[in-house]
Each structure stands twice: as structure tokens, then as C-alpha cells.
Backbone as a chain_set.jsonl record, in Angstrom:
{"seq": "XXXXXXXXXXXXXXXXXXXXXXXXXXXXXXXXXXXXXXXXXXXXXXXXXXXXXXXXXXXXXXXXXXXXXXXXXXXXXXXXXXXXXXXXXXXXXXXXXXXXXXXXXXXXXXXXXXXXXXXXXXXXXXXXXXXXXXXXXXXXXXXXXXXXXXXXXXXXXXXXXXXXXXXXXXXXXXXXXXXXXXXXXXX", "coords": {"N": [[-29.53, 2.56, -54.814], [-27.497, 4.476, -56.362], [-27.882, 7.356, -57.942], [-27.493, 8.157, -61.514], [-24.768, 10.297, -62.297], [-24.008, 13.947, -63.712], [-21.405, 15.233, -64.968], [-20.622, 19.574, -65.484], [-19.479, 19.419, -68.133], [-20.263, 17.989, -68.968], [-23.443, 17.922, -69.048], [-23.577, 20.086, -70.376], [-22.625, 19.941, -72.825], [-24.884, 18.131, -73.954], [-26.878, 19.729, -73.453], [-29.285, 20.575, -75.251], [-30.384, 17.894, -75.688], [-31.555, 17.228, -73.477], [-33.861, 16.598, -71.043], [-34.658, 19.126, -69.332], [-34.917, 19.432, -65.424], [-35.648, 21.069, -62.942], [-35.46, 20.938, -59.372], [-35.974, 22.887, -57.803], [-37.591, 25.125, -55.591], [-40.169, 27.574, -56.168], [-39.355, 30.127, -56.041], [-36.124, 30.042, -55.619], [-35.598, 29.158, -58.375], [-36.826, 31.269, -60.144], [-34.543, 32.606, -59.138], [-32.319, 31.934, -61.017], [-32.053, 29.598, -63.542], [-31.344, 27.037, -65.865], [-30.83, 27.011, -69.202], [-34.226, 26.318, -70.843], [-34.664, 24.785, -68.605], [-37.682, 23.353, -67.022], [-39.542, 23.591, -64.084], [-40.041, 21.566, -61.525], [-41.103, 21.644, -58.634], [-40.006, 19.679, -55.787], [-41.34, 19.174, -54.252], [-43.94, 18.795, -55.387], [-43.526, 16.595, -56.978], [-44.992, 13.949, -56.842], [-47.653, 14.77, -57.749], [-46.884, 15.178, -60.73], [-45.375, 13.061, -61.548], [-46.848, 11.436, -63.761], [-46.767, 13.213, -65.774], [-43.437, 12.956, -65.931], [-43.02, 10.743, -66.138], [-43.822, 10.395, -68.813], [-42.636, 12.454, -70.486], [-39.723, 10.958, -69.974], [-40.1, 9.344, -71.159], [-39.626, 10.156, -74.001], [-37.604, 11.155, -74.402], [-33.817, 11.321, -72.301], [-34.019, 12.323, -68.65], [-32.913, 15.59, -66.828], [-32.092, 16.105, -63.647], [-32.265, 18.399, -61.688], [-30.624, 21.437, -59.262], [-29.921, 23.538, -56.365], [-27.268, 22.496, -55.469], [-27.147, 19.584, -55.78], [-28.702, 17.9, -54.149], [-31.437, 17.852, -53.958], [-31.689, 16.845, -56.232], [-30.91, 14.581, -56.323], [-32.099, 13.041, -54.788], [-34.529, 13.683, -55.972], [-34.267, 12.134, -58.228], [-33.555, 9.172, -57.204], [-36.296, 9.221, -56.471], [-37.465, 9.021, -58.573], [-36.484, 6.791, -59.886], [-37.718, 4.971, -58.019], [-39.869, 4.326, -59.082], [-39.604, 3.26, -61.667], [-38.659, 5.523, -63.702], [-35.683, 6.408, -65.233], [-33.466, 9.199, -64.934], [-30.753, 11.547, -64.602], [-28.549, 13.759, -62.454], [-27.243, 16.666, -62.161], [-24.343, 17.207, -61.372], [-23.36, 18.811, -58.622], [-24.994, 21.113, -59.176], [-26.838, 23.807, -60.249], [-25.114, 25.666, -58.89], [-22.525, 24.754, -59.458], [-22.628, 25.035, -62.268], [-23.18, 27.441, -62.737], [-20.683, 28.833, -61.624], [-18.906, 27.296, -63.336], [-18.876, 28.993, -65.319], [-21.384, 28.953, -67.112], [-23.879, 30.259, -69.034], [-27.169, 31.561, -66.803], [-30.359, 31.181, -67.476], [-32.855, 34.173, -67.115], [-35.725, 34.722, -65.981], [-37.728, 37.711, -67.182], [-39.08, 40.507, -65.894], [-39.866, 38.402, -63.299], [-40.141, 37.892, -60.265], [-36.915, 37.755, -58.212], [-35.938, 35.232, -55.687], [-34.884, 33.773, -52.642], [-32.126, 31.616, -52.248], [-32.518, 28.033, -51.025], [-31.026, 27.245, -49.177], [-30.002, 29.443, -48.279], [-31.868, 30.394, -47.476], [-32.556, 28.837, -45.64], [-30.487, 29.16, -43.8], [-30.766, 31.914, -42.745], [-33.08, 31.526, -41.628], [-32.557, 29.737, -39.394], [-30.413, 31.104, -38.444], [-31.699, 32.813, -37.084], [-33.211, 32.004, -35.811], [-31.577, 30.474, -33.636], [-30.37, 32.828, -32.601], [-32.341, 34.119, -31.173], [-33.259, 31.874, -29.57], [-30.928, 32.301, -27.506], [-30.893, 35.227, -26.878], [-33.246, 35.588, -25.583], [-33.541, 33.803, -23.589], [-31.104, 34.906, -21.757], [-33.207, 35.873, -19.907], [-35.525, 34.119, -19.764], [-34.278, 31.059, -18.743], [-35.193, 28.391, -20.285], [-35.816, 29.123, -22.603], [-33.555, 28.705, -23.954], [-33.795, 26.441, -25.148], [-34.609, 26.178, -27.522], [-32.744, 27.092, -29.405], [-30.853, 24.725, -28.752], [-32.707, 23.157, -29.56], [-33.005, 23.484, -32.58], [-30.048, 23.227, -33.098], [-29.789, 20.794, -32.841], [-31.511, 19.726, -34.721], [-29.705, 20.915, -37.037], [-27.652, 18.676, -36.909], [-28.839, 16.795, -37.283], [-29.911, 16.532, -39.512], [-27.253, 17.132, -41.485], [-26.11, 14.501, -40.925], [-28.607, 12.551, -42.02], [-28.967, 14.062, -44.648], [-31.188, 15.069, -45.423], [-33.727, 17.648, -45.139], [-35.729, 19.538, -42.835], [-36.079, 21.972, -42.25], [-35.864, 22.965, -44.437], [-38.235, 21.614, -45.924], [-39.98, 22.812, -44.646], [-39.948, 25.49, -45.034], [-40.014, 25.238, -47.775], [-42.843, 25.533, -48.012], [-44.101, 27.999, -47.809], [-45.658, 30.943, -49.268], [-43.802, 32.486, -50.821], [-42.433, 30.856, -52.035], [-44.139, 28.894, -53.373], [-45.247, 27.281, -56.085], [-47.482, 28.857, -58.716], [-50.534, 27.702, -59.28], [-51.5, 27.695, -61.876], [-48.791, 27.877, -63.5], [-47.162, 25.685, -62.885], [-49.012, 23.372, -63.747], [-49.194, 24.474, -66.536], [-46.125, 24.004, -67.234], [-46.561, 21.098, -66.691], [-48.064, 20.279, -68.666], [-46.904, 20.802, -70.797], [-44.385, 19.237, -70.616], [-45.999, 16.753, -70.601], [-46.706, 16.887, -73.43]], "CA": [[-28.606, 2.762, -55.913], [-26.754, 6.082, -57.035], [-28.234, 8.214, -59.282], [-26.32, 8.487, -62.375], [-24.354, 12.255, -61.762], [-23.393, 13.927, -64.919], [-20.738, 16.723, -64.865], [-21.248, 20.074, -66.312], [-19.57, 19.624, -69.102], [-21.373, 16.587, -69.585], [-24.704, 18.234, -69.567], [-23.1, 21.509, -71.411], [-22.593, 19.293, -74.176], [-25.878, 17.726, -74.264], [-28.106, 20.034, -73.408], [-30.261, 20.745, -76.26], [-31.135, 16.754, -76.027], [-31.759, 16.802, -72.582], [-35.263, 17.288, -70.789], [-33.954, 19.387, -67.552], [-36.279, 19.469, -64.718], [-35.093, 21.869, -61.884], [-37.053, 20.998, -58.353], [-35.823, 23.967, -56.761], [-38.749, 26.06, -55.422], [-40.119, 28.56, -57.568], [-38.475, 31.501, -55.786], [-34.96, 29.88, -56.45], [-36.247, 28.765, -59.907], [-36.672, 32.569, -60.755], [-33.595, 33.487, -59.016], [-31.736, 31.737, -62.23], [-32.085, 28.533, -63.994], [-30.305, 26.266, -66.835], [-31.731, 27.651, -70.514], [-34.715, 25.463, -71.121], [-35.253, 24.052, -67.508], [-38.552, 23.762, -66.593], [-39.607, 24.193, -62.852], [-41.391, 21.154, -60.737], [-40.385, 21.535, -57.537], [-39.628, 18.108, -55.457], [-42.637, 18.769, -53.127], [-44.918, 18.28, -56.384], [-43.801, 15.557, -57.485], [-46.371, 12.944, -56.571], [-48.877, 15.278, -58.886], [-46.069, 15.509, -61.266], [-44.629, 11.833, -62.003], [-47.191, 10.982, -64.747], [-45.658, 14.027, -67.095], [-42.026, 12.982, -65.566], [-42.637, 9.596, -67.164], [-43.971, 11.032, -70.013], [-41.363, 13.134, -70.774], [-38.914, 10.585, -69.725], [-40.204, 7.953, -72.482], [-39.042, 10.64, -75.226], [-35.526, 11.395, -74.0], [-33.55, 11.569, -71.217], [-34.19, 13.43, -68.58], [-32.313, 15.701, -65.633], [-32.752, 16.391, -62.359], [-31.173, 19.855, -61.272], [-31.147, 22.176, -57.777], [-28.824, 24.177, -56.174], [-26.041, 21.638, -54.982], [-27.605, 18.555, -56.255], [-28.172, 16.792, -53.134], [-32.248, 17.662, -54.167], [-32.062, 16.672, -57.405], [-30.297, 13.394, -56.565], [-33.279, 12.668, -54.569], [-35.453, 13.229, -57.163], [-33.615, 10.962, -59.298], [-33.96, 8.165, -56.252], [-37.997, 8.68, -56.018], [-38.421, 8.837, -59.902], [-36.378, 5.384, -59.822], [-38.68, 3.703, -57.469], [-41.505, 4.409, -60.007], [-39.199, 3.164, -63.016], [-37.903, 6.217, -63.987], [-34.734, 6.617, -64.969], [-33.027, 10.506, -64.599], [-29.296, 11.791, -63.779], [-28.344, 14.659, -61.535], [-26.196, 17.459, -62.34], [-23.148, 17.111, -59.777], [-22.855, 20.805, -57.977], [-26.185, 21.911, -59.62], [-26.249, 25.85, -60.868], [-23.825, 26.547, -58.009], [-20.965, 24.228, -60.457], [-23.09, 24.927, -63.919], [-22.483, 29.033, -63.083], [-18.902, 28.839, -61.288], [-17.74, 27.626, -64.45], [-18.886, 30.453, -66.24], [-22.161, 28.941, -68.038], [-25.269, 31.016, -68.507], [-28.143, 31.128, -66.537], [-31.961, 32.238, -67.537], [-33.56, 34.663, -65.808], [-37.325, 35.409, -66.735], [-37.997, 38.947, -67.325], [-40.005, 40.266, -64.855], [-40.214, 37.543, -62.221], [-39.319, 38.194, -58.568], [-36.07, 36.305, -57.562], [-36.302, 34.602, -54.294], [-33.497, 33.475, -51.941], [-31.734, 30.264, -52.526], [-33.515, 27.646, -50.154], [-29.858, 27.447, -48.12], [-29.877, 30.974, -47.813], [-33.159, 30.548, -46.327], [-32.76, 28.078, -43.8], [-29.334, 29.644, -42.891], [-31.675, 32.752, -42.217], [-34.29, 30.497, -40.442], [-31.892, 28.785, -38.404], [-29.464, 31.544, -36.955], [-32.666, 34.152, -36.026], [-34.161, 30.882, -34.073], [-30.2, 29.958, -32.343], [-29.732, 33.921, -31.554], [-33.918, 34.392, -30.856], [-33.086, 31.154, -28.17], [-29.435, 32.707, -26.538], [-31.163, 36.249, -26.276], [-34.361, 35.153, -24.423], [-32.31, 32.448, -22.753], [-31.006, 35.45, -20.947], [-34.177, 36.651, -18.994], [-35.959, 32.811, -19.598], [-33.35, 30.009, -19.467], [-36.139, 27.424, -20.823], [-35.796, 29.292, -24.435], [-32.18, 28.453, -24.983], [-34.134, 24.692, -26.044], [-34.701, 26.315, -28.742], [-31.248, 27.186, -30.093], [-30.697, 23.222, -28.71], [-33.67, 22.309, -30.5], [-32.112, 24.097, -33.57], [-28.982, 22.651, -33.234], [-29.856, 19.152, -33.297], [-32.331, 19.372, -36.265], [-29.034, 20.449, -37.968], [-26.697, 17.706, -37.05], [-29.431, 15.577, -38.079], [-30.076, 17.474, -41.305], [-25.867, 16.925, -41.482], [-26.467, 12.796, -41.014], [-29.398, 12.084, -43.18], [-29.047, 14.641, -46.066], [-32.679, 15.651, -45.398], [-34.095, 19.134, -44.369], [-37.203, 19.789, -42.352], [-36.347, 23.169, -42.183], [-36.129, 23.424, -46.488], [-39.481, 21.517, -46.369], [-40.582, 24.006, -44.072], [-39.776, 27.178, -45.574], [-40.772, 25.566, -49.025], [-44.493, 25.645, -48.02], [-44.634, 29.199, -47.378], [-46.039, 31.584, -50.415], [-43.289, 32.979, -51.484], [-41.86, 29.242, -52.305], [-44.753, 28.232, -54.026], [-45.784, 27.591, -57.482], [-48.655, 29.522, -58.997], [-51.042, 26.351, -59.742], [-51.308, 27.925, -63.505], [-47.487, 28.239, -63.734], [-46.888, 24.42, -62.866], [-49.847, 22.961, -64.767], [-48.472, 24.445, -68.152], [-44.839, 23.005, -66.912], [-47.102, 19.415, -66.618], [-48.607, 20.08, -69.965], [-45.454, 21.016, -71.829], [-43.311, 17.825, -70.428], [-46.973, 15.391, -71.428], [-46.946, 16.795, -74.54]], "C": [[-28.46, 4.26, -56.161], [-27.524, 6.434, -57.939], [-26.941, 8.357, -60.254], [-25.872, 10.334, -62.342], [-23.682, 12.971, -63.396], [-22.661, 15.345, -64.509], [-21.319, 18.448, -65.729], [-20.397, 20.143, -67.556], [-19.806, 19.056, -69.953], [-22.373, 16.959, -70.241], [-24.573, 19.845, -70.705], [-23.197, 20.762, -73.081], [-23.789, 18.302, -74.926], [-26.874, 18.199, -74.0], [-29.084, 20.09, -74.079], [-30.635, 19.351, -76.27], [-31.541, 16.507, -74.68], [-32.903, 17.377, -71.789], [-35.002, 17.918, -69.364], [-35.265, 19.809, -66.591], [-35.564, 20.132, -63.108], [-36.382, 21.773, -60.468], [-36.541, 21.914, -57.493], [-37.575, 25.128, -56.547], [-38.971, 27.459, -56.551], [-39.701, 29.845, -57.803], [-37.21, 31.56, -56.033], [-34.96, 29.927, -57.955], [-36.102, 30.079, -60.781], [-35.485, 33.381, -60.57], [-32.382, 33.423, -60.742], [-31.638, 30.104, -62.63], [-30.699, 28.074, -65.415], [-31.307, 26.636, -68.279], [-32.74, 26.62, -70.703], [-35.211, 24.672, -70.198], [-36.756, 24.4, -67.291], [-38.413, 23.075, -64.938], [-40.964, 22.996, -62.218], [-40.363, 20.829, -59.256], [-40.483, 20.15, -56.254], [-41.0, 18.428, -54.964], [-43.957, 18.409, -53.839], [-44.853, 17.089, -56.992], [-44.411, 14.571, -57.327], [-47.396, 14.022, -57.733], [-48.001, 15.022, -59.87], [-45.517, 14.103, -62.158], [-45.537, 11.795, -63.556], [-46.551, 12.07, -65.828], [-44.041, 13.493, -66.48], [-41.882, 12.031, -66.876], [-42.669, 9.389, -68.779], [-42.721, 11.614, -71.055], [-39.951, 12.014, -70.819], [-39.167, 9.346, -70.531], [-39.73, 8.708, -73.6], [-37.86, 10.798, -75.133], [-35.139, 11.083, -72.463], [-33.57, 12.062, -70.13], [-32.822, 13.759, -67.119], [-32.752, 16.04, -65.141], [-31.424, 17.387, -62.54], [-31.497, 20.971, -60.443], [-29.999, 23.161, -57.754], [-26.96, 23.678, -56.106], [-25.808, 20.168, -55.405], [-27.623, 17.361, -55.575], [-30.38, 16.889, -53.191], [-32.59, 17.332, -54.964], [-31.795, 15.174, -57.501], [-31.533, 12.81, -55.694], [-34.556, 12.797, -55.221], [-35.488, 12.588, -57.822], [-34.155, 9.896, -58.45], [-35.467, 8.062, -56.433], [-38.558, 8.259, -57.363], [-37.863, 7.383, -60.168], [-37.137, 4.222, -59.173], [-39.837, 3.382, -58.343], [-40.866, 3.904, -61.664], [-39.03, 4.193, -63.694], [-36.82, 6.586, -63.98], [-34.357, 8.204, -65.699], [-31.853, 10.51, -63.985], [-29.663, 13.17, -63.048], [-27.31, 15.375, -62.303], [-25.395, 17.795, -60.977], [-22.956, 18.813, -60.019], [-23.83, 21.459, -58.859], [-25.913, 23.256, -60.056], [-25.128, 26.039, -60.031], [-22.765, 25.805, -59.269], [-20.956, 24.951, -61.773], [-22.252, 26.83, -63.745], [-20.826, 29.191, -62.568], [-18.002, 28.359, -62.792], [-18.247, 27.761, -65.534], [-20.069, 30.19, -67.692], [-23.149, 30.102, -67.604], [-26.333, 30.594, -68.095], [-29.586, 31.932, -67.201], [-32.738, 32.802, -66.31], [-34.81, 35.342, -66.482], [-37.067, 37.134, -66.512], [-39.302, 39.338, -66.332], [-40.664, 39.724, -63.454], [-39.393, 38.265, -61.464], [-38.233, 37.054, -58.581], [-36.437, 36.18, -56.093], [-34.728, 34.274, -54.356], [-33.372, 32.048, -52.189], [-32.364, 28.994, -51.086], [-32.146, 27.381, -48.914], [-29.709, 28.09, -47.81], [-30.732, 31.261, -46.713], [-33.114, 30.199, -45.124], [-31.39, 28.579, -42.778], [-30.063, 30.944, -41.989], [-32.426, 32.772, -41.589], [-33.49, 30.173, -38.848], [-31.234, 29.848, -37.572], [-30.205, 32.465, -36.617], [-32.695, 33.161, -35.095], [-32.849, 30.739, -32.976], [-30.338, 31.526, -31.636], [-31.364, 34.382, -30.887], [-33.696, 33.899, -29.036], [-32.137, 31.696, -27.14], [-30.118, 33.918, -26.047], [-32.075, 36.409, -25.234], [-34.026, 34.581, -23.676], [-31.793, 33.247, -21.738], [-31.765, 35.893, -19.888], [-35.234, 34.892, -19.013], [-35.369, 31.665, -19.908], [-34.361, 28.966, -20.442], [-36.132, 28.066, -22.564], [-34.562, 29.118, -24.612], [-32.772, 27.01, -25.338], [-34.005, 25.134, -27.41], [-33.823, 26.67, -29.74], [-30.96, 25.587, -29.976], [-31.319, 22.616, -29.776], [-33.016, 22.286, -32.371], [-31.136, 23.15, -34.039], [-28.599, 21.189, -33.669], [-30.426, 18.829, -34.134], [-30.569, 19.725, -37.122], [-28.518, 19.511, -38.529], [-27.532, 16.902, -37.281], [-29.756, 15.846, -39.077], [-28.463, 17.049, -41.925], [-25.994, 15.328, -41.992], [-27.236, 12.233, -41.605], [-29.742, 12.74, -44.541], [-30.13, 14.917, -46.237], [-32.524, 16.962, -44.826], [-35.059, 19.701, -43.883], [-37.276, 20.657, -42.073], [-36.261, 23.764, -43.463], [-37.846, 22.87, -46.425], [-40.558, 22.251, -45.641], [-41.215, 25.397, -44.676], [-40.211, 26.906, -47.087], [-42.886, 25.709, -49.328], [-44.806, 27.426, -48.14], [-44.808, 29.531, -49.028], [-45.182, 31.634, -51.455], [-42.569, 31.841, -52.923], [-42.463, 28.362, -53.5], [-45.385, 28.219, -55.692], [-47.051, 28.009, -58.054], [-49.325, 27.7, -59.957], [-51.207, 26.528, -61.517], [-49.94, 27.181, -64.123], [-47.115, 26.404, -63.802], [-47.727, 23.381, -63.426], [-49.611, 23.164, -66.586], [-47.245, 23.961, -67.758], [-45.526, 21.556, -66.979], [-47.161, 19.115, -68.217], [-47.759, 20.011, -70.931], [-44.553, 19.443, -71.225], [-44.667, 16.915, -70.812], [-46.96, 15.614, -72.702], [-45.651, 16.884, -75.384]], "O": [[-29.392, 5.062, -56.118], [-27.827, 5.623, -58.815], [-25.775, 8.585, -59.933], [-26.631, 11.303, -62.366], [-22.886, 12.308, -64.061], [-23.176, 16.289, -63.91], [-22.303, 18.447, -66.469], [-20.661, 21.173, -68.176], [-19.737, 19.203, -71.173], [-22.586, 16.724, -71.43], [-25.359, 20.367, -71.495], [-23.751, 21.125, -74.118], [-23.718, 17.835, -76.063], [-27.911, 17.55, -74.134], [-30.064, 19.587, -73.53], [-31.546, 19.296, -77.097], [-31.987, 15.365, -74.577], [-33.005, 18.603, -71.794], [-35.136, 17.237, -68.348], [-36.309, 20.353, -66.952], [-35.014, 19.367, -62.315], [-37.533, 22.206, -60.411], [-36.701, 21.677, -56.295], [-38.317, 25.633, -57.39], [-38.242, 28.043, -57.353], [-39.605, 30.526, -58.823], [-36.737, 32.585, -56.525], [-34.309, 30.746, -58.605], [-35.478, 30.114, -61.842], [-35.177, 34.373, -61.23], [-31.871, 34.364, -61.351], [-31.037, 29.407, -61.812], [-29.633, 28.605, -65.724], [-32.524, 26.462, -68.216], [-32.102, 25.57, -70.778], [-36.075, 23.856, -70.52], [-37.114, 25.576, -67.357], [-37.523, 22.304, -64.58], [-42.181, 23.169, -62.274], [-39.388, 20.123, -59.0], [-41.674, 19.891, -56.086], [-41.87, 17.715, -55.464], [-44.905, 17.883, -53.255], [-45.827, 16.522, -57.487], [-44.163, 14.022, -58.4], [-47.744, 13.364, -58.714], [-48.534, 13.981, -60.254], [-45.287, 14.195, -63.364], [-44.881, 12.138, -64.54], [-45.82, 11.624, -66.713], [-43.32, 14.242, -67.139], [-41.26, 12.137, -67.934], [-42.038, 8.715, -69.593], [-42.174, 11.176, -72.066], [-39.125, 12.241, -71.703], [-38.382, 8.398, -70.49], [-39.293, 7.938, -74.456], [-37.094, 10.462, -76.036], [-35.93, 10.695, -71.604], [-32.655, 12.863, -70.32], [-32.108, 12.921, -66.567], [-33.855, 16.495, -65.442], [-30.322, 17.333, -63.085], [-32.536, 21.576, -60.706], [-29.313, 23.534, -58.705], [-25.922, 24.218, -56.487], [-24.716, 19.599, -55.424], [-27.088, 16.285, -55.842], [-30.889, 16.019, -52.484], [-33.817, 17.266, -55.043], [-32.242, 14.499, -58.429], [-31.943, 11.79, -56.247], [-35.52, 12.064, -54.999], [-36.558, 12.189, -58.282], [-35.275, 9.527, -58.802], [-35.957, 6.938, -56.547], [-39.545, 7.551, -57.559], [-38.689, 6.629, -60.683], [-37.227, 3.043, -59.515], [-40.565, 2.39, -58.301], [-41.515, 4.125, -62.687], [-39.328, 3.853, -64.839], [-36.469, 7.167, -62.953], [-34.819, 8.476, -66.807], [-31.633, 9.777, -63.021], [-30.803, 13.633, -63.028], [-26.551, 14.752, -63.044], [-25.709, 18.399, -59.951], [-22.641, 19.596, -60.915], [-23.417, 22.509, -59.352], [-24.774, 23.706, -60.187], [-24.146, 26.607, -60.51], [-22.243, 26.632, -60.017], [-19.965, 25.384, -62.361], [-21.27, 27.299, -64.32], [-19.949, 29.682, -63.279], [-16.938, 28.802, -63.226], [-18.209, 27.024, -66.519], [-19.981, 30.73, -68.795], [-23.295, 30.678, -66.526], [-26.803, 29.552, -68.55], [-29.691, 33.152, -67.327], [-33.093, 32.366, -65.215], [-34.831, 36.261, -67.301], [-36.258, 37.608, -65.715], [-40.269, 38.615, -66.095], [-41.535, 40.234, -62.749], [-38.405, 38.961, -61.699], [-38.421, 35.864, -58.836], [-37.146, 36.971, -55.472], [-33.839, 34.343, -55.205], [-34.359, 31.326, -52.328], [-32.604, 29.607, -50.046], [-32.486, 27.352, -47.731], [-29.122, 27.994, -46.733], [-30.633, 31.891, -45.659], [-33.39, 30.713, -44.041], [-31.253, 28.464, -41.56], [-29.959, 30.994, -40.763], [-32.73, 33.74, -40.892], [-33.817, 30.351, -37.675], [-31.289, 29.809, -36.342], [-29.697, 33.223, -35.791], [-32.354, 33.247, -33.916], [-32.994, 30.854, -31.759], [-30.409, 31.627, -30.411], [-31.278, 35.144, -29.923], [-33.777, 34.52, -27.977], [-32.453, 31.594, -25.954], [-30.125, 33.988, -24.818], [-31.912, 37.104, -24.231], [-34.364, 35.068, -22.597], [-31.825, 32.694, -20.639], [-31.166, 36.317, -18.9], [-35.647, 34.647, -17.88], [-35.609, 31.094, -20.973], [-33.946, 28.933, -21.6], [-36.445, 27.38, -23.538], [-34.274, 29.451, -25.761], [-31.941, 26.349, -25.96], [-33.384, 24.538, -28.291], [-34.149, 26.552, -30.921], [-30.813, 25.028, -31.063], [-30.86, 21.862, -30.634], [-32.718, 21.332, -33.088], [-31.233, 22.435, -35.037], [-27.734, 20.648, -34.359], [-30.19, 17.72, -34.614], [-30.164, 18.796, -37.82], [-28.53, 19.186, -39.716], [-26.979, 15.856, -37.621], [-29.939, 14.818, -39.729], [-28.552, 16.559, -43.05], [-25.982, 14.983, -43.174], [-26.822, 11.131, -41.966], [-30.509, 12.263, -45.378], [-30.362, 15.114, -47.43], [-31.547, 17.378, -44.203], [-35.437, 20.631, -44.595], [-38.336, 20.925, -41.508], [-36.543, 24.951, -43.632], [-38.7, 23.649, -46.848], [-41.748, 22.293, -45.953], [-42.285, 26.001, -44.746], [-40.67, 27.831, -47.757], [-43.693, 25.87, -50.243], [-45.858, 27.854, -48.616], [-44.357, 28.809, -49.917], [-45.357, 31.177, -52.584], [-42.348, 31.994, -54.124], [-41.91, 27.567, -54.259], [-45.897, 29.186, -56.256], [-47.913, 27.197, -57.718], [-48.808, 26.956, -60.791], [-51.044, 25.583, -62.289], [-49.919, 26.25, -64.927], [-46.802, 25.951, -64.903], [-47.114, 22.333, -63.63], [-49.777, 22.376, -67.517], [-47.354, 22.816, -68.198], [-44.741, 20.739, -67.461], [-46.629, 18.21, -68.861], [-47.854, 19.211, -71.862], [-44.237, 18.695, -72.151], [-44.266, 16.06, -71.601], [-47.192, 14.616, -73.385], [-45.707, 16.805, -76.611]]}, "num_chains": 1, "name": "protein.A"}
């Protein structure tokens, strides 16, 4: 079943009642959020559900990413567990295009958007494979290899090169930082 999708001027108009829950990594997260979002990024959620549900017995809550094709899968996993959560259709990319504000901590590092990333991942490895490929044909696989994780990234709306790149440091949430995010949505 669909996640329920709410526009933004759906959630513009209800924000202040709405519990927003952004699973973008915590380097997007800082690049700019929705006023009031807090920050559990999808790959936590299994630690994470018991405050979801929590939270999600006092109000409503949302799911919200870059594009909202991670948030709508958050919605999907918190439904298998009886949680119900909408999506913000076109995530910050829609919420800022039409011309809301975003928060940006003071201080924090931004990080690259996790599409930015894997676009950055993906065309070193295609031109890495074509350039070596010249002096060892056996490394153009790896532009192949490349190529076909997209079009299957394309066909199942998954990304094993986002859940890749969200392991690394920069990606990750300071175990403090996401423990008060737990504590604040249980309480």
C-alpha cells in the first residue's frame, strides 16, 4: 500500500502539528532541514521504531528526505510495524523550490546531498573503469558493473550505492546526537 503523500502546502499548513522526521543522513540533515525536523536517518531505524511509535501515538507524524522516494520507504517499514506516517511529495527539493524556509544549525558542517554523492561515486568509478580500460581492458567491468547497479537502482527504487556511502563517517550520526533525537520523540 501507498504511503499517504502530502503536498507542501499541505504540510506548510500543518506544520506546527506535525511530528517531522527527516531520514536523510546527517550530512544532508545539516545541509538544511524543515523548522522543527528532527534527524533519524532510515539506516537507524530498527533502533529507532520504539520512539517512532511513541511519537506517533501523540500526533501525526512525517516522513521527509530529499525527493521523497526515502521517506516513502520509511513510511512503508513504519507501516509493517503499525505505524502510520505520510511523506512529503518532492521532499526539501519541492518544500524549498517553492520558496519555504529551511533550518540550518549554526555551526554544523553541511554535507553533500546523498544524490550528489552517489552521482560523484558513480561517474569517478564509470571514468576510473574507461581510463584503465585503456591499458587493462578487464577494468572497463567496472564502469559495466556500475552501469547495471544503476539500471537496477532505476527498476527497484533502491540504492546500494546511497546505503553505501551512508555508512561512511561523514554520513553518520554522532551516537549522542541521535539518542537525544530518540529521547525528545519518547518523551
Amino acid at each position: 500500500m501507498a504511503p499517504t503523500a502530502l503536498t507542501v502546502d499541505q504540510v506548510n499548513a500543518r506544520l506546527q502539528e506535525l511530528t517531522v522526521i527527516d531520514v536523510r543522513s546527517p550530512g544532508e540533515f545539516a545541509s538544511g532541514h524543515l523548522p522543527g525536523a528532527h534527524n533519524v536517518p532510515l539506516d537507524h531505524f530498527d533502533t529507532a521504531l520504539p520512539a517512532l511509535q511513541a511519537a506517533a501515538d501523540r500526533g501525526d507524524l512525517l516522513m521527509v528526505c530529499a525527493s521523497g522516494a526515502r521517506s516513502a520507504t520509511a513510511c512503508r517499514r513504519l507501516a509493517e510495524q503499525g505505524v502510520t506516517a505520510a511523506t512529503l511529495t518532492g521532499g526539501t527539493t519541492a518544500w524549498t523550490q517553492q520558496g519555504h524556509d529551511i533550518h540550518r544549525p549554526a555551526g554544523t558542517r553541511t554535507g553533500w546531498a546523498m544524490d550528489r554523492q552517489v552521482r560523484l561515486a558513480a561517474g569517478s568509478l564509470v571514468l576510473t573503469g574507461l581510463l584503465v580500460g585503456r591499458r587493462w581492458n578487464a577494468a572497463r567491468w567496472l564502469s559495466a558493473g556500475v552501469a547495471g547497479g544503476l539500471v537496477f537502482s532505476a527498476l527497484t527504487d533502491t540504492c546500494g550505492m546511497a546505503r553505501i556511502l551512508a555508512a561512511l563517517p561523514h554520513n553518520q550520526a554522532e551516537t549522542a546526537d541521535l539518542d537525544a533525537t530518540l529521547a525528545a520523540l519518547t518523551g
